[in-house]
C-alpha positions as CSV (number, residue, x, y, z in Angstrom):
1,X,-162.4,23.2,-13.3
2,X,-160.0,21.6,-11.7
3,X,-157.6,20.7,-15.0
4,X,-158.6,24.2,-16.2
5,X,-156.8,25.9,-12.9
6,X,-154.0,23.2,-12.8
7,X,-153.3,24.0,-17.0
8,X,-153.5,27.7,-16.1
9,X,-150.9,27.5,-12.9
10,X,-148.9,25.6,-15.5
11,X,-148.8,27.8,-18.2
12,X,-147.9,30.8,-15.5
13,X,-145.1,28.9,-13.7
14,X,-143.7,28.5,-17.4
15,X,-143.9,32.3,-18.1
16,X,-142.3,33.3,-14.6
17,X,-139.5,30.0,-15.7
18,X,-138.9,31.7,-18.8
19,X,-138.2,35.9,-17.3
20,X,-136.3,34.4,-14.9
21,X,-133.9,33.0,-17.3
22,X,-134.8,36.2,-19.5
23,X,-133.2,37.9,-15.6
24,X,-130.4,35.6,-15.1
25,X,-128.3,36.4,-18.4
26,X,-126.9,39.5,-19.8
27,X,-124.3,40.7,-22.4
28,X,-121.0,41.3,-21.6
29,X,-121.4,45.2,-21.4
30,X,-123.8,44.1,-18.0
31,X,-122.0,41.3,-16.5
32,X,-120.1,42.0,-13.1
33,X,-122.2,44.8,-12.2
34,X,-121.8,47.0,-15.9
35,X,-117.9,46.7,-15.2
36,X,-117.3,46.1,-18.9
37,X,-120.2,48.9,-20.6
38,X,-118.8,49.9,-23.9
39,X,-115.9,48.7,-26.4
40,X,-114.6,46.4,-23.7
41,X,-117.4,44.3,-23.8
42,X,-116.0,43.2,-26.6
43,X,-112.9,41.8,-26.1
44,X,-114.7,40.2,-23.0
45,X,-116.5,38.4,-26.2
46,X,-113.5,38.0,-28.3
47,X,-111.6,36.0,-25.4
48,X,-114.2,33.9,-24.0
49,X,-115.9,33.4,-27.7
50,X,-119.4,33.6,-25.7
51,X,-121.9,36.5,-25.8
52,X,-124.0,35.7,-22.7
53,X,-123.0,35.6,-19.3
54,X,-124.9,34.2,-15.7
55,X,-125.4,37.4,-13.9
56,X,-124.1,36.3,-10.0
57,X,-125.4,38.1,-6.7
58,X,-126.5,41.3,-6.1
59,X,-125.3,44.4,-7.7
60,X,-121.7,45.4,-6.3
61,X,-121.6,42.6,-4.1
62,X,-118.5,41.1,-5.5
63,X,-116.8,44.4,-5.0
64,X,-117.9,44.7,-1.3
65,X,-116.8,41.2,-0.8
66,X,-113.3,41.5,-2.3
67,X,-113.0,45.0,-0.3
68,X,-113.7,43.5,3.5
69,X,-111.8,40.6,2.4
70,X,-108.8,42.4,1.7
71,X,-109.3,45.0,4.6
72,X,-109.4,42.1,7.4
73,X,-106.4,40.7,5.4
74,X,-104.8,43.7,6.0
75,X,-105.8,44.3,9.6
76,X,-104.5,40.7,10.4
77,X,-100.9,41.2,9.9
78,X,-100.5,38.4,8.0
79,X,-98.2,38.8,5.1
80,X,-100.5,37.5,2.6
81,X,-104.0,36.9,2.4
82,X,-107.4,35.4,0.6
83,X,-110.0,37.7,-1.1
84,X,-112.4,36.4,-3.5
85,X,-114.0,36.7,-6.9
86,X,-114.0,40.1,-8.1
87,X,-115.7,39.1,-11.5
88,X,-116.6,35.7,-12.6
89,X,-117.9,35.0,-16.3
90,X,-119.6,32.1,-16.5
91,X,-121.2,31.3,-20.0
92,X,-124.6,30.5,-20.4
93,X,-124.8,27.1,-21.1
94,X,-122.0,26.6,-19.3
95,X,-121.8,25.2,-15.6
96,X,-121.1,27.6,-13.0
97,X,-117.2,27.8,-12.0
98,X,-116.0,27.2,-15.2
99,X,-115.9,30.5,-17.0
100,X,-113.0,32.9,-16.8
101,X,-112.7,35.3,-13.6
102,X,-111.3,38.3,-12.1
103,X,-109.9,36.8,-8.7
104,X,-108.1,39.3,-5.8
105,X,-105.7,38.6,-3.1
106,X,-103.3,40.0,-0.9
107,X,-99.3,38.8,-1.9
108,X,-96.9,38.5,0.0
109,X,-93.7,41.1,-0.8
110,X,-91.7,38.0,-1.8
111,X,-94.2,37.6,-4.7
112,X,-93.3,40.0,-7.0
113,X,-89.5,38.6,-6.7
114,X,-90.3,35.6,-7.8
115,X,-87.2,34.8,-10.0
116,X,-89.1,31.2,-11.1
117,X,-89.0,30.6,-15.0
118,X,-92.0,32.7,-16.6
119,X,-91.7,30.7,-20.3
120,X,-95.5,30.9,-20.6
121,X,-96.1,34.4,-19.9
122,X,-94.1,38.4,-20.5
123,X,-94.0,41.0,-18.3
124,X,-95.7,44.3,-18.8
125,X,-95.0,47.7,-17.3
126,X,-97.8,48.4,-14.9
127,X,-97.8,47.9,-11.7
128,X,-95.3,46.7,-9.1
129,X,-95.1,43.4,-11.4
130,X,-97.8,43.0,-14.3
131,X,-97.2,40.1,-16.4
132,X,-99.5,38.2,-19.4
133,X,-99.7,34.8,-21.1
134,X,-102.1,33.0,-23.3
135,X,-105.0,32.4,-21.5
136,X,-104.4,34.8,-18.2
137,X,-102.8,38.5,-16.7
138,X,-101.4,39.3,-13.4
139,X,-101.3,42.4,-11.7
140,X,-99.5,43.5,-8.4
141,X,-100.1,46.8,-7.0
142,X,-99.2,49.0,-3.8
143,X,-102.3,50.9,-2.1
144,X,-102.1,53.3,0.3
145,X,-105.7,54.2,1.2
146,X,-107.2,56.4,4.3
147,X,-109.6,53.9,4.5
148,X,-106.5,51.4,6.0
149,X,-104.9,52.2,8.9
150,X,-101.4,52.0,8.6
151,X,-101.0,51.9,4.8
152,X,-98.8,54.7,4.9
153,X,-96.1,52.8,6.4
154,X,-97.0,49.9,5.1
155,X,-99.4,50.0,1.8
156,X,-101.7,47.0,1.0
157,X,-100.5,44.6,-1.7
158,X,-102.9,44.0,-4.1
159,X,-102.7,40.9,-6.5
160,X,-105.5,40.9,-9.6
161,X,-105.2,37.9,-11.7
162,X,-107.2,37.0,-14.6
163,X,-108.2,33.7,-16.2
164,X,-109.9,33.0,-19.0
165,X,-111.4,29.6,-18.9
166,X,-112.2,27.3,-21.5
167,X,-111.2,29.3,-25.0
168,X,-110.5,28.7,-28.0
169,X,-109.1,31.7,-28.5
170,X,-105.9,31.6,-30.3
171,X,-102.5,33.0,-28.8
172,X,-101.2,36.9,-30.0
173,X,-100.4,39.7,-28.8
174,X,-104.4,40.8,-29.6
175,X,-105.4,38.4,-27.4
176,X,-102.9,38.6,-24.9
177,X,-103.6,42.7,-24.5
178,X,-107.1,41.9,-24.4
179,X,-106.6,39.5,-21.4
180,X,-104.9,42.8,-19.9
181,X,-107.5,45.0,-20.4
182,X,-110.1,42.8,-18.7
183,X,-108.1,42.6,-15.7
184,X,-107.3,46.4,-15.8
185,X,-111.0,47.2,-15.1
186,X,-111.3,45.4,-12.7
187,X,-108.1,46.4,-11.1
188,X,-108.7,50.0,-11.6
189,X,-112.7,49.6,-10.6
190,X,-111.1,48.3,-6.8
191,X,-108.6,50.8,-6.5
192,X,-111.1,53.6,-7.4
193,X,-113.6,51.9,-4.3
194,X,-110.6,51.7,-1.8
195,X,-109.5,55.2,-2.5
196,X,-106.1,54.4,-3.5
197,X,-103.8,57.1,-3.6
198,X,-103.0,57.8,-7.1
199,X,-104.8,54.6,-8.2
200,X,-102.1,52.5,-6.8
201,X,-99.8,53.5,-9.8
202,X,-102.5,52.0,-12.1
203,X,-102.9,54.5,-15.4
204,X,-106.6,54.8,-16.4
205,X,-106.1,54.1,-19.8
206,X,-103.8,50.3,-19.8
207,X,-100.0,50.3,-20.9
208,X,-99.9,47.2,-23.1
209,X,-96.3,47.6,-23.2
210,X,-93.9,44.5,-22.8
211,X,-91.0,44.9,-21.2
């Protein structure tokens, strides 16, 4: 009776082992909260050559996160600041940390000045300074929200950058517009949540346009 029970707590620890590994993946059209549903989930695939991703916190955490982290960033004075992880894509399989990521600060104005040789990467059109290069994207942005006090006079600078792990994804202008587009979501998904007034310059639709 006793081997029978232990055989039978065995078999349903297994089953609840295997849903929640069933629970802890999804596609790239799920990952980060959905913030990739539809064609984009593919070049989420074509750039990080994986399919299946560890689904991380609870839904629109990472958003909330990044949002009070750039708020008290803000409200500090400080001319630059930490966020956090607005997206992280970690591949199953993979370890945790490795994957490629959405991460989002608040630069400092001297930032997008920065006259330091850019060899590796072109800049775009968007933004105060958007700029891409083989395995990453930048994005700087101006937001002037009613949810921040004082952004009038002085807006909140908003840097997006996007890395995208270990790849072997070739370097083109396909891939390099896909890195881009990646970040744009995310970019345009935080600038929608902080009420930016017209989307802190950021189109809906990404200008993959070099200068």
């Amino acid at each position: 009776m006793v081997l029978a029970l232990t055989v039978s707590l065995g078999l349903v620890s297994c089953g609840a082992d295997e849903a929640r590994e069933e629970e802890t993946f999804v596609g790239a059209d799920e990952v980060c909260d959905g913030l990739f549903d539809g064609p984009l989930a593919k070049q989420v695939e074509l750039v990080t050559g994986d399919t299946e991703f560890f689904a991380m916190g609870a839904e629109g955490g990472a958003m909330s996160s990044v949002v009070d982290a750039l708020k008290r960033g803000y409200a500090s004075g400080r001319s630059w600041a930490t966020g956090g992880d607005l997206c992280e894509l970690d591949p199953k399989g993979g370890r945790l940390g490795e994957g490629a990521d959405i991460k989002v600060s608040m630069y400092a104005p001297q930032d997008v000045e920065d006259s330091r040789d850019q060899a590796a990467t072109e800049l775009y059109t968007m933004g105060k300074r958007s700029e891409v290069g083989e395995r990453s994207a930048s994005l700087y942005l101006e937001c002037v929200s009613p949810q921040i006090e004082g952004s009038e006079e002085i807006p909140l600078r908003i840097h997006g950058g996007f890395d995208r792990g270990e790849s072997s994804a070739p370097d083109s202008r396909r891939f390099r517009n896909a890195n881009m587009e990646i970040l744009h979501a995310g970019a345009l998904a935080l600038v929608k949540e902080l009420d930016c007034k017209d989307r802190a310059g950021l189109p809906e639709t990404p200008v993959l346009q070099p200068k």
